[in-house]
Structure formats: structure tokens, C-alpha cells
PyMOL Python script that loads the backbone (N, CA, C, O; Angstrom):
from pymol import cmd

cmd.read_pdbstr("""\
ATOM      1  N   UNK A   1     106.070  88.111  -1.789  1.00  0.00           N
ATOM      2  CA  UNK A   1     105.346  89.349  -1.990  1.00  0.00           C
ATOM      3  C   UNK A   1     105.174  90.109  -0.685  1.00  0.00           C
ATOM      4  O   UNK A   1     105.196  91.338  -0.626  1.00  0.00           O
ATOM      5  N   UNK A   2     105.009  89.343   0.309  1.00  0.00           N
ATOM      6  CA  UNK A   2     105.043  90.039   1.719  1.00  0.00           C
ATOM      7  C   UNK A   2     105.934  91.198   1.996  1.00  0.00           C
ATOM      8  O   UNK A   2     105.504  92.186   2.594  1.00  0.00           O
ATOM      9  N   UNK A   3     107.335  91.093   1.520  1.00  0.00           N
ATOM     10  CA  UNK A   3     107.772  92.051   1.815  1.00  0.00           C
ATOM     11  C   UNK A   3     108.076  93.332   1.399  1.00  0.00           C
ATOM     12  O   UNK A   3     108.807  94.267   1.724  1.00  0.00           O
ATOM     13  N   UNK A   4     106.955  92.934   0.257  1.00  0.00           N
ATOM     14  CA  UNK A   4     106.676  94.790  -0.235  1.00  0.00           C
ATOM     15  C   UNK A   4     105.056  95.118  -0.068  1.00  0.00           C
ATOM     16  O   UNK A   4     104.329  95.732  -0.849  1.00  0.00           O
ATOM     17  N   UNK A   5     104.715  94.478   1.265  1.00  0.00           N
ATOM     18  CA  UNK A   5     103.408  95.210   1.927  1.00  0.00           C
ATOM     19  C   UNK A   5     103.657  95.843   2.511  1.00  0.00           C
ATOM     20  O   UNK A   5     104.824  95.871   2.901  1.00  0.00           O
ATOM     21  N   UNK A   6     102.676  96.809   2.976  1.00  0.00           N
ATOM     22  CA  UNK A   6     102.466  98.322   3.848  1.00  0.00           C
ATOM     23  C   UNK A   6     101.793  97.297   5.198  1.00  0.00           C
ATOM     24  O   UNK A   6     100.676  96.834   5.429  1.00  0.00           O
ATOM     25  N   UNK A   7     102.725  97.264   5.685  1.00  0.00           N
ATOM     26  CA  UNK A   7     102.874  96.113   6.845  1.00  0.00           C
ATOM     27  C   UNK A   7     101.654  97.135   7.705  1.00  0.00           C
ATOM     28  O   UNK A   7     100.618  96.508   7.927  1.00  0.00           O
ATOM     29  N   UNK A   8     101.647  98.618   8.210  1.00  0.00           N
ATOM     30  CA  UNK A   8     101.070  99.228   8.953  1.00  0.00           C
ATOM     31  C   UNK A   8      99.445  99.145   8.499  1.00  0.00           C
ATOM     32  O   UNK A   8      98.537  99.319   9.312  1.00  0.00           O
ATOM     33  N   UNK A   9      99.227  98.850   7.070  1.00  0.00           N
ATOM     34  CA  UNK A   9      98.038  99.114   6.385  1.00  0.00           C
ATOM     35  C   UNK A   9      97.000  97.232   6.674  1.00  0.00           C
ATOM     36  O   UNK A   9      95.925  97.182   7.271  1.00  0.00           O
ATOM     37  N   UNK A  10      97.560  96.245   6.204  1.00  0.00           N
ATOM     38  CA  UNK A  10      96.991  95.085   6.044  1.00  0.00           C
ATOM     39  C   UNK A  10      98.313  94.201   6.459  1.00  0.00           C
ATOM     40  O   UNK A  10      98.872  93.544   5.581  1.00  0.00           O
ATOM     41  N   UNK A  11      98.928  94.192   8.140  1.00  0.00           N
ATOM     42  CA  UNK A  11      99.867  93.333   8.460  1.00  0.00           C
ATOM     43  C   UNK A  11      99.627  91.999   7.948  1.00  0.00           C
ATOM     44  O   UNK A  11     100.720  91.479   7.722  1.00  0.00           O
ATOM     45  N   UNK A  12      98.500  91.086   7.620  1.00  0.00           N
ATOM     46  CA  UNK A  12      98.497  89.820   7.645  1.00  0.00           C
ATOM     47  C   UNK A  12      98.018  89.590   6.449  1.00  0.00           C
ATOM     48  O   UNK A  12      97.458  88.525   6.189  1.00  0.00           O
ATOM     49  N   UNK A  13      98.189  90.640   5.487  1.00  0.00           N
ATOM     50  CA  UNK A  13      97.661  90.040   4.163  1.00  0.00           C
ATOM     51  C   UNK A  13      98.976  89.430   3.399  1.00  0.00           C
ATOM     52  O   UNK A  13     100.042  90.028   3.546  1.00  0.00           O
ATOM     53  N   UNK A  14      98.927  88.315   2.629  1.00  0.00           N
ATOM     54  CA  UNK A  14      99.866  87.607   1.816  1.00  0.00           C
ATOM     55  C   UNK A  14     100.349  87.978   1.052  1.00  0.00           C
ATOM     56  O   UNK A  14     101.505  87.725   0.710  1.00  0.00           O
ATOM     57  N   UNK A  15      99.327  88.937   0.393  1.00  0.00           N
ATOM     58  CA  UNK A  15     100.017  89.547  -0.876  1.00  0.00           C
ATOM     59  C   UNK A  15      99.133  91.067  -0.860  1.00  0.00           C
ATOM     60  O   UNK A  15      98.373  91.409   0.046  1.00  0.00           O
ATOM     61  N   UNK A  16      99.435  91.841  -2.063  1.00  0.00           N
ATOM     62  CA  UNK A  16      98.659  93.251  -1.720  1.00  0.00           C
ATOM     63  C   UNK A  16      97.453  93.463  -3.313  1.00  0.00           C
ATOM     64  O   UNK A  16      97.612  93.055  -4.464  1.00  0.00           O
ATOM     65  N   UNK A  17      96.303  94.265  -2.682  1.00  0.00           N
ATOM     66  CA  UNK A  17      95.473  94.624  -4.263  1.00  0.00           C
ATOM     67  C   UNK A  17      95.084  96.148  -3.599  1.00  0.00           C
ATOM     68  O   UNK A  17      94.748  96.533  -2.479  1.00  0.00           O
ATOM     69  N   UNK A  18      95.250  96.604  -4.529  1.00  0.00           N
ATOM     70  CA  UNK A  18      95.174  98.097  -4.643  1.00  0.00           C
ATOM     71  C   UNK A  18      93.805  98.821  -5.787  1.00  0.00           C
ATOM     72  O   UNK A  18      93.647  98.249  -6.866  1.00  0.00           O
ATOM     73  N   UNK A  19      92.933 100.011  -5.460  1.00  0.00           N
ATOM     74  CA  UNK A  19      92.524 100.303  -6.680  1.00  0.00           C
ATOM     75  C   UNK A  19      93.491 101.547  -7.163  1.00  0.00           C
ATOM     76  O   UNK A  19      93.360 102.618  -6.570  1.00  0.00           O
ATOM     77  N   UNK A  20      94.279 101.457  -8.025  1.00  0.00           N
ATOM     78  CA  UNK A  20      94.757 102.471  -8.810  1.00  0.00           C
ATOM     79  C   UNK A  20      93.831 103.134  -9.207  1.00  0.00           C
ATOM     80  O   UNK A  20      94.060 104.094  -8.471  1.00  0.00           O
ATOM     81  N   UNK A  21      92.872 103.469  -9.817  1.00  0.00           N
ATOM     82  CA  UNK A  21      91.975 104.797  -9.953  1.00  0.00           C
ATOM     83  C   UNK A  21      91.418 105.970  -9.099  1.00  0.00           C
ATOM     84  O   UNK A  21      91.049 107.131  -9.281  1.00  0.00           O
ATOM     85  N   UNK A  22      91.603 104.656  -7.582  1.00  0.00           N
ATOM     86  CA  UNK A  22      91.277 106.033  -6.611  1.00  0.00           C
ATOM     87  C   UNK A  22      91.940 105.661  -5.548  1.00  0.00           C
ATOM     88  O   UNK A  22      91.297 105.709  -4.499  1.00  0.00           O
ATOM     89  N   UNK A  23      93.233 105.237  -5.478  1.00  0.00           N
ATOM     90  CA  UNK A  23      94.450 105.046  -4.880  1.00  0.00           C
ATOM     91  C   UNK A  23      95.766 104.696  -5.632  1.00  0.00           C
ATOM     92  O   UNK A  23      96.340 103.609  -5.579  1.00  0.00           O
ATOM     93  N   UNK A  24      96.207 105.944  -6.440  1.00  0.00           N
ATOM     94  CA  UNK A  24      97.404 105.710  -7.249  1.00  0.00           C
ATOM     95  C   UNK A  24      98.697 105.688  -6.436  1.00  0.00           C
ATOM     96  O   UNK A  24      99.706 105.557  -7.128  1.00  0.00           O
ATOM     97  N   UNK A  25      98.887 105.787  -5.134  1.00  0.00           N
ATOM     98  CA  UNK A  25     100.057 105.526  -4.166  1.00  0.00           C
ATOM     99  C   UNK A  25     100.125 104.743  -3.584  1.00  0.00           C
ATOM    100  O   UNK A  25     100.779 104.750  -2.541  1.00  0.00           O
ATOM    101  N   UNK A  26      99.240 103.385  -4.180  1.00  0.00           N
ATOM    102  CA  UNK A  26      98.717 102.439  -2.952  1.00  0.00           C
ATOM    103  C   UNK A  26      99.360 102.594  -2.049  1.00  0.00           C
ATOM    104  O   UNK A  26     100.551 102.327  -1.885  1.00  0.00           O
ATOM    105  N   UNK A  27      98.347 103.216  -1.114  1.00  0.00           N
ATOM    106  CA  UNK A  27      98.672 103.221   0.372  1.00  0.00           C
ATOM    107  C   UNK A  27      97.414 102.774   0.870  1.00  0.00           C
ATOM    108  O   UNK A  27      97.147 103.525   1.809  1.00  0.00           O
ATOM    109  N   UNK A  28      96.210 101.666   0.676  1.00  0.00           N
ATOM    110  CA  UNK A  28      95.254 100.942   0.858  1.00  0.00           C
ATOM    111  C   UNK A  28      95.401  99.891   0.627  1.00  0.00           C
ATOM    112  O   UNK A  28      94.682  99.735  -0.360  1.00  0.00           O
ATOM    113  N   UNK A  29      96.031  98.610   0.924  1.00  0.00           N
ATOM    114  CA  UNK A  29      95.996  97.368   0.922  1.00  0.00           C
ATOM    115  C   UNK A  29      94.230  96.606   0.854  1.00  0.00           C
ATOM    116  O   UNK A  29      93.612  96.554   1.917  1.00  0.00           O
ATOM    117  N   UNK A  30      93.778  96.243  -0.021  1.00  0.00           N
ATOM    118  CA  UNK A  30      92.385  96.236  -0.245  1.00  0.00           C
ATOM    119  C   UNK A  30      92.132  94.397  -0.210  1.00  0.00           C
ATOM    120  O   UNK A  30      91.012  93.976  -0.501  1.00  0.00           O
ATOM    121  N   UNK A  31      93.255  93.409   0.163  1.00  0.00           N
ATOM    122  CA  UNK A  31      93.325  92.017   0.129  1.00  0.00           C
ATOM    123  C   UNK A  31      92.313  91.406   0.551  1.00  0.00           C
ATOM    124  O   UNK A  31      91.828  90.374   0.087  1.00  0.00           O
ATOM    125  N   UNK A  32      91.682  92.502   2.144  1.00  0.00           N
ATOM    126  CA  UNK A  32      90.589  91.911   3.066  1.00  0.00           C
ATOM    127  C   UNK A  32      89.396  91.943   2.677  1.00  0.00           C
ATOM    128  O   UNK A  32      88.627  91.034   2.991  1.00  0.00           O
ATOM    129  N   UNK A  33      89.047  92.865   2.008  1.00  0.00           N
ATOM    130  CA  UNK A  33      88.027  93.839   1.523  1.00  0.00           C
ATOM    131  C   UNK A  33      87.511  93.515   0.632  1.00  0.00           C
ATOM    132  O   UNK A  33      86.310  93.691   0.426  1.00  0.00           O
ATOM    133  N   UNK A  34      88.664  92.701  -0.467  1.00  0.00           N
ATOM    134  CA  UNK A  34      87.745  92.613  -1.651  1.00  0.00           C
ATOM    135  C   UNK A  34      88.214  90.816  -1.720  1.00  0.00           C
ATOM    136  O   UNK A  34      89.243  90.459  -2.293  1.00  0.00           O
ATOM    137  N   UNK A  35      87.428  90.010  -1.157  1.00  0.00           N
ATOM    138  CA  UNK A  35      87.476  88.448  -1.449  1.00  0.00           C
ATOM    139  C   UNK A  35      87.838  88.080  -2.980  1.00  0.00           C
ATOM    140  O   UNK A  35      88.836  87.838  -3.660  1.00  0.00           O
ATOM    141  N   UNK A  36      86.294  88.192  -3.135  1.00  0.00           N
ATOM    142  CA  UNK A  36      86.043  87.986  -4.672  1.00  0.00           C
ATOM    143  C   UNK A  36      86.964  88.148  -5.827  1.00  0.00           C
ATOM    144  O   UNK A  36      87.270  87.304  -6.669  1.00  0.00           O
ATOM    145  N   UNK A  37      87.378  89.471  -5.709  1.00  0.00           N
ATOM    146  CA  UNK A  37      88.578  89.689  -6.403  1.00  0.00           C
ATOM    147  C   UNK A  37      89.803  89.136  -6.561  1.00  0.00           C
ATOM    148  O   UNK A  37      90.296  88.909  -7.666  1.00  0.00           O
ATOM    149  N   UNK A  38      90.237  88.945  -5.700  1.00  0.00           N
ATOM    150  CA  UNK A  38      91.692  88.113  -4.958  1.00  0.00           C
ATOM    151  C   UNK A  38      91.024  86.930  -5.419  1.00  0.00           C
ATOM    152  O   UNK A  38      91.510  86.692  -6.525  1.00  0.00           O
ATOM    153  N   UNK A  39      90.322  86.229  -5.191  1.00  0.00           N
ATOM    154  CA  UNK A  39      89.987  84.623  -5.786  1.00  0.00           C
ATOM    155  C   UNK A  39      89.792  84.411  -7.098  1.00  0.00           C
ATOM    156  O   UNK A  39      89.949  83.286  -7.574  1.00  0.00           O
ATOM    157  N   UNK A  40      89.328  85.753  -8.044  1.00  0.00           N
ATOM    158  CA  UNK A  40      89.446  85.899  -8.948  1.00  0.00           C
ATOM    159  C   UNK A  40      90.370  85.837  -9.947  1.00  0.00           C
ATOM    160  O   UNK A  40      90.243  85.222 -11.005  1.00  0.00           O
ATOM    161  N   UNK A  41      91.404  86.556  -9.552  1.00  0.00           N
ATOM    162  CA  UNK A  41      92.595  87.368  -9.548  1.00  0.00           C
ATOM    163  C   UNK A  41      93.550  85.921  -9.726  1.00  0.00           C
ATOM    164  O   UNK A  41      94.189  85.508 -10.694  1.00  0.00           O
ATOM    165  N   UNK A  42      93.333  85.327  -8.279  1.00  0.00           N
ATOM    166  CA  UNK A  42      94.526  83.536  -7.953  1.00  0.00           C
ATOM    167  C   UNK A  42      93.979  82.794  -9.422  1.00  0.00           C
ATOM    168  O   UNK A  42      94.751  82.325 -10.259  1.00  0.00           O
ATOM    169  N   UNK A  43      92.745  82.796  -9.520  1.00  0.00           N
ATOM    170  CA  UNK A  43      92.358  81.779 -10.573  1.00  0.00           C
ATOM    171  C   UNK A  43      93.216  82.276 -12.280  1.00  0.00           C
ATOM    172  O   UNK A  43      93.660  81.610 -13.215  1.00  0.00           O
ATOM    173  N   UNK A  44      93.146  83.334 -12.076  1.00  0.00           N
ATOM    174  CA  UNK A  44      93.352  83.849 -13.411  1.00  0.00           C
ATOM    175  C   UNK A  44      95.087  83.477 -13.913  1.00  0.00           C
ATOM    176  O   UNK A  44      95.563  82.891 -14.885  1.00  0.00           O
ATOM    177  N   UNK A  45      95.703  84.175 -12.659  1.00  0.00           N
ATOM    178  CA  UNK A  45      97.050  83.671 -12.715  1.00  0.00           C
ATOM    179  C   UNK A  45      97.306  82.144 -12.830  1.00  0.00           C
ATOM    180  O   UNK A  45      97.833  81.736 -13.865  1.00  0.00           O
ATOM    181  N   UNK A  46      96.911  81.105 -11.666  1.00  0.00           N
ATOM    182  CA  UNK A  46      97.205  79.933 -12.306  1.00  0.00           C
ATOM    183  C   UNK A  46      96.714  79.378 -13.877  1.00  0.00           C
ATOM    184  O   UNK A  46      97.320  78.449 -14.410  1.00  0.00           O
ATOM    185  N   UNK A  47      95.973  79.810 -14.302  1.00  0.00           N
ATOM    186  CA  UNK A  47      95.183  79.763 -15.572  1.00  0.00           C
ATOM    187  C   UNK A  47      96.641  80.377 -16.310  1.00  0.00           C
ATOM    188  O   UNK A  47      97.300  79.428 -16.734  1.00  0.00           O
ATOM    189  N   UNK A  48      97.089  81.273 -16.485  1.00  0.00           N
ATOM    190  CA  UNK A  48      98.463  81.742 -16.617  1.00  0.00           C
ATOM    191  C   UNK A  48      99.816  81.007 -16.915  1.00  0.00           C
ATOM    192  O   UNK A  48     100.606  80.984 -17.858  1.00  0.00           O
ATOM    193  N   UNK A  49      99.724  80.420 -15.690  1.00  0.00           N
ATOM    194  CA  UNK A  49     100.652  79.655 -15.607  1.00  0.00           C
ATOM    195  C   UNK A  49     100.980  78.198 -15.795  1.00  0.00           C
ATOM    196  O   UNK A  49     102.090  77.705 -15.997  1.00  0.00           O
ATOM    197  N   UNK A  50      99.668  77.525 -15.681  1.00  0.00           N
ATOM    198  CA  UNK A  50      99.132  76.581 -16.257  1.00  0.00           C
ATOM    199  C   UNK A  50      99.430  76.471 -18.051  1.00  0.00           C
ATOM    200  O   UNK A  50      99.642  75.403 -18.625  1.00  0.00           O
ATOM    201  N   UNK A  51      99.394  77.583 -18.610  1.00  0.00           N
ATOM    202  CA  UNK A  51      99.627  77.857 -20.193  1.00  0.00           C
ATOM    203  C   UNK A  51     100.738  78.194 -20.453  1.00  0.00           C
ATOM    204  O   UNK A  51     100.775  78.620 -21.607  1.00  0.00           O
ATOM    205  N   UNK A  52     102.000  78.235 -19.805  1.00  0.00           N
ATOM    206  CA  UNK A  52     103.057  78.397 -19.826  1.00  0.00           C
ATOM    207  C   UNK A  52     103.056  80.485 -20.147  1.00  0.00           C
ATOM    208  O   UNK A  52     103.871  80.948 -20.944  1.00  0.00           O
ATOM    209  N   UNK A  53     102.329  81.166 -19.604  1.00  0.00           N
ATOM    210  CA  UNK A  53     102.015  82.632 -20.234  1.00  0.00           C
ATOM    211  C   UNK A  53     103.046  83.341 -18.912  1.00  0.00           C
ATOM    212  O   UNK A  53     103.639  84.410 -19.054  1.00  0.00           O
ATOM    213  N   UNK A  54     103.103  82.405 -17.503  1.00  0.00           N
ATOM    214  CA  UNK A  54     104.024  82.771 -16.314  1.00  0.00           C
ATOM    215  C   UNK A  54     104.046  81.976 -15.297  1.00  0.00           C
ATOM    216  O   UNK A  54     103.062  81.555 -14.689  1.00  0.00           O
ATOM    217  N   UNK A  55     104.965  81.791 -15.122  1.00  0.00           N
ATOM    218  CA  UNK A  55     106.295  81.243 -14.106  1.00  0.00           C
ATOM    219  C   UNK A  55     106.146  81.833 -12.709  1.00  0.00           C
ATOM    220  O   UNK A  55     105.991  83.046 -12.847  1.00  0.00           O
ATOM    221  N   UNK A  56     106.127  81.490 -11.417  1.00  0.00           N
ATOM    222  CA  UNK A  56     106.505  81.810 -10.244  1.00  0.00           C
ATOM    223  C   UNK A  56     108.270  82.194 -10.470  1.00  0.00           C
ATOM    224  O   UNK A  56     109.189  81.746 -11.155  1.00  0.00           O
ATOM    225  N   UNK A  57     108.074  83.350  -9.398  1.00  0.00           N
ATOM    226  CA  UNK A  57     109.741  83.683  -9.273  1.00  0.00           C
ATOM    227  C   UNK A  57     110.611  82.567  -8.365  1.00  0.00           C
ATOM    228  O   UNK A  57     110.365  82.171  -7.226  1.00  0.00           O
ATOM    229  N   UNK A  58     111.634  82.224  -9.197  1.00  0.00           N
ATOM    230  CA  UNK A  58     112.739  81.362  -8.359  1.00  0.00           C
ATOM    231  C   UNK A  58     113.664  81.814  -7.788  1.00  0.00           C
ATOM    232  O   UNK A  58     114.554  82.421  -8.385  1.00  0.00           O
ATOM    233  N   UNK A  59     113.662  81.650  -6.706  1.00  0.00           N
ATOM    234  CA  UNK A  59     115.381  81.916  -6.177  1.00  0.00           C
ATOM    235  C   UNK A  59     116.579  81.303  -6.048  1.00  0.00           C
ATOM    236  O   UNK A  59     117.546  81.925  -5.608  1.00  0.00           O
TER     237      UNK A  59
END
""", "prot")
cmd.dss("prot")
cmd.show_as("cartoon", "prot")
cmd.util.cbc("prot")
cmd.orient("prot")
């Protein structure tokens, strides 16, 4: 996922979260900013994937 961050915006974030309602171009990398969310967010997906609902991408 790194390499479709706005490297200039949040260089060291892993992955990117955006608010689309009042940043529809994400050009705000919001990873740092919003903890809670992002931990939220990880839980939900493995919960996901855990249920067979999604897969990590393979290469």
C-alpha cells in the first residue's frame, strides 16, 4: 500500500485514511491523526478475512 501514499503528506505512514467528505482528492493522509480509527479499521478487516469475506493481495 505504501506505494500509493502521498509520500510528501504522511512519509512514514504504512498505509493511507482519508476523510472523503471533506477531502474528496485525498490529499490528507489522516493515518497519524486518527489512531482509533486505523485500529478500528485493522480489526475489522482481519475479522474479514478471518471469514473468508477477503484475502490479502498475492504476488
Amino acid at each position: 500500500m505504501k506505494k500509493y501514499g502521498l509520500v510528501e503528506k504522511a512519509p512514514k505512514a504504512p498505509a493511507q485514511l482519508y476523510n472523503l467528505d471533506t477531502d474528496p482528492g485525498e490529499t490528507t493522509n489522516l493515518y497519524f491523526k486518527n489512531p482509533e480509527i486505523v485500529k478500528e479499521l485493522k480489526a475489522k478487516l482481519e475479522e474479514y478475512k478471518k471469514s473468508g469475506r477477503s484475502a490479502p493481495v498475492r504476488k
